[in-house]
C-alpha positions in Angstrom: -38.6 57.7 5.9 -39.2 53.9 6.0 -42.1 54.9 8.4 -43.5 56.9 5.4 -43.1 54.4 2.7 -45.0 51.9 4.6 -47.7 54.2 5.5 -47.9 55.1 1.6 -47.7 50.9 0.4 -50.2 50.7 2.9 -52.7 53.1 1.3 -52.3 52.2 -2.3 -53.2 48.4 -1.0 -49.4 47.2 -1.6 -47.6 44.2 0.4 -45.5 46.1 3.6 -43.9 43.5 5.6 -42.7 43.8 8.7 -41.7 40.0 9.6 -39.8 39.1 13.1 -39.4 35.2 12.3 -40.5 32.7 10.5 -42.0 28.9 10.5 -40.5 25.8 9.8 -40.8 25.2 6.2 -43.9 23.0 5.4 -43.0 20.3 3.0 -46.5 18.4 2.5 -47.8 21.9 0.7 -44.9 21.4 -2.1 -45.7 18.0 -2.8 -47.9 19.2 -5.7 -44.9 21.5 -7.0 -42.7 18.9 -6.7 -45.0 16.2 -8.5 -45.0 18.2 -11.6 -41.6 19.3 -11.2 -40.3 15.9 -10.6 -42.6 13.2 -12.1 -45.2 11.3 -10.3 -43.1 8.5 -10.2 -40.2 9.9 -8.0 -42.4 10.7 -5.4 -44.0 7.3 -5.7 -41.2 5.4 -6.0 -39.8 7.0 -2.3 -43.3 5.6 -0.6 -42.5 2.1 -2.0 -39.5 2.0 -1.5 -40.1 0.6 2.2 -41.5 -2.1 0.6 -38.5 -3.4 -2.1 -36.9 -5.8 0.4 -35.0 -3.6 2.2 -34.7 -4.6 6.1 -35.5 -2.5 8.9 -32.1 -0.8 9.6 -32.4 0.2 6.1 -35.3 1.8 5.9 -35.0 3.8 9.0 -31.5 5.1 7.2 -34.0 6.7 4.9 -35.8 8.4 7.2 -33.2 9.1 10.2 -31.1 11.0 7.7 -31.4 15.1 9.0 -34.2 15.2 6.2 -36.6 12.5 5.0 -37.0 11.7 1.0 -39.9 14.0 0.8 -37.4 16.6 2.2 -34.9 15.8 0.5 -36.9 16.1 -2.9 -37.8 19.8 -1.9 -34.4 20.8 -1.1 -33.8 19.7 -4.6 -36.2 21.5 -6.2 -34.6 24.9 -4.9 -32.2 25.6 -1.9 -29.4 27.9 -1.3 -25.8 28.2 0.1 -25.4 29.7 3.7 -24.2 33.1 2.9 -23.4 36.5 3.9 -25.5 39.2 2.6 -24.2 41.7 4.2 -21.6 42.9 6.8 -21.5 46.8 6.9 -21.1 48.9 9.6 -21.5 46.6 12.7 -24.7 45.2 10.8 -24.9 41.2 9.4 -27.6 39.7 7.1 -26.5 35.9 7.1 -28.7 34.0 4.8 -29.3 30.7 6.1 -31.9 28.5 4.2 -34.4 28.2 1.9 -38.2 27.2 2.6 -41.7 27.7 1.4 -44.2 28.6 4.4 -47.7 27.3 4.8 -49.2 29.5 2.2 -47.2 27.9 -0.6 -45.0 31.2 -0.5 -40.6 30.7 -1.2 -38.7 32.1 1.5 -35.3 33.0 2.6 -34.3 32.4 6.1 -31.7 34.7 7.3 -30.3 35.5 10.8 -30.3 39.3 11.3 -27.0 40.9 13.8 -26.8 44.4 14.9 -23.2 44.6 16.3 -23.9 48.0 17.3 -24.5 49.7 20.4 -28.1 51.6 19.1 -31.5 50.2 18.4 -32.1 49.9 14.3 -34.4 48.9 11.8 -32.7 46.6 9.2 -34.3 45.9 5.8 -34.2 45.7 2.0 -36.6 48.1 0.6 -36.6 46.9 -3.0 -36.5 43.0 -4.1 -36.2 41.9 -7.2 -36.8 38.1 -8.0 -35.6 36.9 -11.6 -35.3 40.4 -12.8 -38.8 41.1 -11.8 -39.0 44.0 -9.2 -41.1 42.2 -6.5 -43.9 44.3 -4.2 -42.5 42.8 -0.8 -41.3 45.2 1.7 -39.6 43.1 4.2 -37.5 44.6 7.5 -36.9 43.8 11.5 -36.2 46.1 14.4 -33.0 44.7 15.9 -31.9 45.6 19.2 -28.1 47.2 20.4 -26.1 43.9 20.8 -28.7 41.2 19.9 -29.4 39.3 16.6 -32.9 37.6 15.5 -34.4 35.2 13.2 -36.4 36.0 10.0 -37.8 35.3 6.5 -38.2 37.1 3.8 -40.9 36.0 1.7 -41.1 36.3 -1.7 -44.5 37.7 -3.0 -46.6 35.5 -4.4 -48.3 37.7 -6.0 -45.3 38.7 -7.9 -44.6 35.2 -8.8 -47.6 34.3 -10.1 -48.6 37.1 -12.4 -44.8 37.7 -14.0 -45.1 34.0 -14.9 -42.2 32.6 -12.3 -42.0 28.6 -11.8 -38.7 28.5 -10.5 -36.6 31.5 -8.7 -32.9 31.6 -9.7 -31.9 34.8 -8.4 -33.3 37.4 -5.8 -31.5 40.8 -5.4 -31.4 43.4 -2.1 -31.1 46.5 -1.9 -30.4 46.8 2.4 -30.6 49.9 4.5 -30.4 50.3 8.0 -31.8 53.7 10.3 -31.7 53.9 13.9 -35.3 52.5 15.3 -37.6 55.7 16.5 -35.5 58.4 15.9 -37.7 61.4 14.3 -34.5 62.1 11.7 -35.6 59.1 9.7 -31.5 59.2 8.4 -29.9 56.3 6.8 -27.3 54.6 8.7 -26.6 52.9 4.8 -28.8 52.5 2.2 -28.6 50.8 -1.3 -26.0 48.0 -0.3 -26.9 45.7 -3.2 -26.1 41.8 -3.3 -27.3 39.2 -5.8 -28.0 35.8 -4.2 -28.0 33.1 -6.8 -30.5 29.6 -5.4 -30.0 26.2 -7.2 -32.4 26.8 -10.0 -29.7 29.8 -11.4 -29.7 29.3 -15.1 -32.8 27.5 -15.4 -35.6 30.2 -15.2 -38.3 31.0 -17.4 -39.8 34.2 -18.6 -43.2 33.5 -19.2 -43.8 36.8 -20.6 -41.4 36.7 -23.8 -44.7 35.6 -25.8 -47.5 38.5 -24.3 -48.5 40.8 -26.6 -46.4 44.3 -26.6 -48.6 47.2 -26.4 -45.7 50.0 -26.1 -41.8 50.1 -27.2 -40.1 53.3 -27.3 -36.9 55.6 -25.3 -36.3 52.3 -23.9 -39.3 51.1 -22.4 -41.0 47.8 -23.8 -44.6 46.8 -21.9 -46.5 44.2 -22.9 -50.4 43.3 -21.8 -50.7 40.0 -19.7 -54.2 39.9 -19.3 -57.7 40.8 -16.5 -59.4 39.4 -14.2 -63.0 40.5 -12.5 -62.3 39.6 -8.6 -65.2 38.7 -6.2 -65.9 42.1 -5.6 -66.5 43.1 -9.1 -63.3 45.2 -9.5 -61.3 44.8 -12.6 -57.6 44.2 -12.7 -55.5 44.7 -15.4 -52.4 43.4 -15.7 -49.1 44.6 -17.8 -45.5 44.2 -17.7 -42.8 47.4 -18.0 -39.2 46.3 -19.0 -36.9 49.5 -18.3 -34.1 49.8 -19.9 -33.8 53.7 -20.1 -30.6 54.1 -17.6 -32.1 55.0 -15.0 -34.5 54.2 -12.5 -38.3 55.0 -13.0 -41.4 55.4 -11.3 -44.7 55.2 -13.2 -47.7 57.5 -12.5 -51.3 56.6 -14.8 -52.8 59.5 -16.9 -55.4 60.1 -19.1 -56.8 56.9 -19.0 -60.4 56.5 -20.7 -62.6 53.1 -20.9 -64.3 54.1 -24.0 -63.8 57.0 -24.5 -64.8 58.5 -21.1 -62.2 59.9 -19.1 -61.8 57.4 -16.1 -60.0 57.9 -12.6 -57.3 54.7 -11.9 -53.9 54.4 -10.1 -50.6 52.3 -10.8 -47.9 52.4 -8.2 -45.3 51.0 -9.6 -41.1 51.5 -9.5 -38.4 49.6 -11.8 -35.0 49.6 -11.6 -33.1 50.2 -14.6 -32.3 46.3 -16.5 -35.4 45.6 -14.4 -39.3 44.8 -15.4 -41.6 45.5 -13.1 -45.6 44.1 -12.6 -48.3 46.8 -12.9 -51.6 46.6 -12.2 -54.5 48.9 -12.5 -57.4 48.3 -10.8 -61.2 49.9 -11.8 -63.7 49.9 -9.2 -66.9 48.5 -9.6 -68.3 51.6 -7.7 -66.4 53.7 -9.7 -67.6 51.8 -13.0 -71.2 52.6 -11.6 -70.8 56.1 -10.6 -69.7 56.9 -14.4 -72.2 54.6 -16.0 -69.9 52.3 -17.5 -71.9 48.8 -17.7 -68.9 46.9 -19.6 -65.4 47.7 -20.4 -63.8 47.2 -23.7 -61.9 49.8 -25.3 -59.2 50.8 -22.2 -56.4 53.8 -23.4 -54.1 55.6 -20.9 -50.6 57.0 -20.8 -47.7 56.3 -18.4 -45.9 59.4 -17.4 -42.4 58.0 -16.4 -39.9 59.9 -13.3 -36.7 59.7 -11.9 -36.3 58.3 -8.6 -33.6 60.0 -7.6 -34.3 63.3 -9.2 -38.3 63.5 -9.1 -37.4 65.0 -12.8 -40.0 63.7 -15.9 -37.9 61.3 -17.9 -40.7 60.1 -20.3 -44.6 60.2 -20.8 -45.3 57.5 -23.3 -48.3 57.6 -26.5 -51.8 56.6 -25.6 -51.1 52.4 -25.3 -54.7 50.6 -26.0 -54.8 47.8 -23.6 -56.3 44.8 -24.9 -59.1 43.5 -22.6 -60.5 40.2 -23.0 
């Protein structure tokens, strides 16, 4: 099943990641985050420090410390408690760190035990970061008997477009199945836990502001913007806030640029009390092919399902999305 779902993320250009281990966190690449976070002057006062009279055995108990000021600063800016994710079934998800890797991406170290006595693929196939369902599919095959080292990183993508400057909390959904068995059959699946970082209480939704576009039956989307990338393709951007009671997956229909009927995709799933990123991208080939030369008037529908039933919960009105 797992097998499948990557194959699909894969196709509709999602992040699937399989990650065995991870780096040592990379401070220098914060030190921009951290400037604005902390003030210019925090950082500059560390570097003079050396300088303020202090003799030598005191400045090298700056630096001998098990992290230097720089790291120091970073931890502060968002770190976590070591702490058991989960423990079910002869399988352990110990979370033991928080870093950022060298792509400027936030990630959680965690050490990974199959107690077991079969090979098994160990994962959380939904992540949700401040509320915001995240596109990450992160999981590591896992030996009878042994344990390894990974990261889950959080998507930047995600980040970025829902607006988040801090991360507070992040929320799993694990699963385990035996590695390479044709059955695809959960071990477990669905074993939720809520880890809460530093920043807890101090998060901002950027997105309170954008302008809605759709509120009805429970679901509220607003429009956060476009973008033309390097290829020419048009991304446009939304958010879906679900509060219907269940969880929902989103197909596009009858969308039109114009007037003229237009073929797009959105792949996108939110939990119930969740929002959710969607993004629907129009081909400059396809924008070619139908003779489109600019886009301006954009109307679709969202046709909302049950994820556990498959059954049509919703299809909403035509939503007019503003494009700038």
């Amino acid at each position: 099943m797992r097998k499948k779902i990557l194959l699909a993320m894969a196709l509709t250009g999602l992040s699937a990641l399989m990650i065995t281990g991870c780096a040592s966190p990379v401070i220098e690449s914060k030190k921009e985050i951290l400037e604005s976070e902390l003030g210019n002057k925090n950082l500059q006062d560390s570097d003079e420090d050396s300088d303020d009279g202090k003799t030598t055995e005191e400045t090298e108990m700056v630096t001998t410390e098990d992290t230097t000021v720089e790291e120091e600063a970073s931890a502060s800016y968002t770190s976590i408690k070591e702490q058991v994710l989960l423990d079910k079934d002869g399988v352990k998800v110990t979370a033991t760190g928080y870093s950022v890797n060298e792509y400027d991406e936030d990630q959680i170290e965690v050490t990974v035990e199959n107690n077991t006595d079969k090979d098994l693929t160990i994962g959380s196939e939904k992540i949700v970061i401040n509320g915001y369902m995240d596109w990450v599919f992160w999981g590591v095959d896992v030996a009878a008997g042994k344990k390894c080292n990974s990261c889950v990183t959080l998507s930047d993508d995600t980040t970025k477009i829902a607006g988040i400057t801090n991360i507070g909390t992040v929320e799993f959904y694990f699963w385990a199945e035996e590695k390479d068995k044709d059955s695809y059959e959960d071990i477990f699946k669905d074993e939720y836990y809520k880890l809460e970082t530093s920043q807890v209480g101090e998060e901002v939704d950027a997105n309170t502001d954008k302008q809605e576009i759709y509120s009805a039956d429970g679901i509220r989307i607003t429009a956060l913007g476009n973008e033309t990338d390097e290829y020419g393709n048009t991304n446009l951007y939304f958010c879906m806030e679900n509060n219907t009671g269940k969880n929902v997956y989103i197909n596009l229909e009858d969308m039109s640029i114009d007037g003229l009927m237009f073929n797009a995709y959105v792949t996108l799933t939110v939990f119930d009390s969740r929002k959710g990123i969607g993004v629907i991208t129009i081909y400059k080939d396809d924008l070619e092919e139908s003779k489109i030369r600019e886009i301006k008037n954009v109307e679709f529908k969202l046709e909302m399902e049950d994820t556990d039933t498959m059954d049509d919960i919703l299809t909403t009105d035509v939503i007019k999305f503003p494009v700038e």
